[in-house]
C-alpha positions as CSV (number, residue, x, y, z in Angstrom):
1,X,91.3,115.4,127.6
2,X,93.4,114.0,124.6
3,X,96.6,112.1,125.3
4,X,99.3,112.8,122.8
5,X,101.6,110.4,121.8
6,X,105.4,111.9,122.3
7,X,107.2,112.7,119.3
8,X,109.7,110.4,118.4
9,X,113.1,112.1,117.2
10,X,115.1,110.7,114.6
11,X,118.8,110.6,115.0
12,X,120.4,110.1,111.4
13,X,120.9,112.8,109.0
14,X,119.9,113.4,105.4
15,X,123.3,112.1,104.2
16,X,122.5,108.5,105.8
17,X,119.1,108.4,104.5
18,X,120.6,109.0,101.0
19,X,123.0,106.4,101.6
20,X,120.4,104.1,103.1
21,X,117.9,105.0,100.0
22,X,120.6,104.5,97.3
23,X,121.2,101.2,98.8
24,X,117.0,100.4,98.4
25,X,117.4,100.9,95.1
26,X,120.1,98.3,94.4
27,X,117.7,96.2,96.8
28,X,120.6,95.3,98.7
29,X,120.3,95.8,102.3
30,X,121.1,93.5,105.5
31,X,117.9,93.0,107.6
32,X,119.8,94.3,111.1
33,X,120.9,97.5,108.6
34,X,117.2,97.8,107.4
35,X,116.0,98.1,111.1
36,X,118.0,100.3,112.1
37,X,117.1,102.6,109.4
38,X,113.9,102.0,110.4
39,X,114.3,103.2,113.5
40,X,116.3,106.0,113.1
41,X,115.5,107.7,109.2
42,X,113.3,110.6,109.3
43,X,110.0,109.4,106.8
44,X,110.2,113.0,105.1
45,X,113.9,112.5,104.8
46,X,112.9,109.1,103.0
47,X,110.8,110.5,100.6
48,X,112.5,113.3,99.6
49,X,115.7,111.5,99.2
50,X,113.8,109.2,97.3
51,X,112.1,111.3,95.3
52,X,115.5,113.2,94.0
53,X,117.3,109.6,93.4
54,X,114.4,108.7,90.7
55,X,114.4,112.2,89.4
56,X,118.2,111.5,89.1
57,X,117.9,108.2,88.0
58,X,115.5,109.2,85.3
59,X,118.0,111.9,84.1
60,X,120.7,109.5,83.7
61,X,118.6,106.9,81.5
62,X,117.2,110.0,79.1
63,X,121.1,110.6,79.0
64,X,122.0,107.5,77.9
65,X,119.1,107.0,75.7
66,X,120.1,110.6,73.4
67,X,123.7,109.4,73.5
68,X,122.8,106.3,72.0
69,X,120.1,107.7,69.5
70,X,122.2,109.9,68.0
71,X,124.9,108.5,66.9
């Protein structure tokens, strides 16, 4: 018979791992705050907050870019 491993919840909410992703991209983050958002950040929560700040990020710099262009 398999033993399964129990399923660790995660406690922080979408809004924190935004906040904690934002922060990663600044590349600014305190070691104690980078393990607790290890422990408690949902992965899936990581990735799709990450995935919408580059998506966002992108946005802004194409922004900039055909503001500058044309004038």
């Amino acid at each position: 018979m398999e033993q399964h491993e129990p399923v660790v919840k995660r406690k922080a909410s979408f809004l924190a791992t935004v906040k904690a992703v934002l922060w990663s991209f600044f590349g600014i983050r305190k070691r104690a705050d980078y393990e607790k958002d290890a422990a408690q950040l949902n992965p899936v929560h990581v990735l799709i907050a990450g995935v919408i700040g580059a998506v966002l990020f992108i946005l802004i710099l194409l922004t900039i870019v055909h503001f500058v262009v044309a004038k």
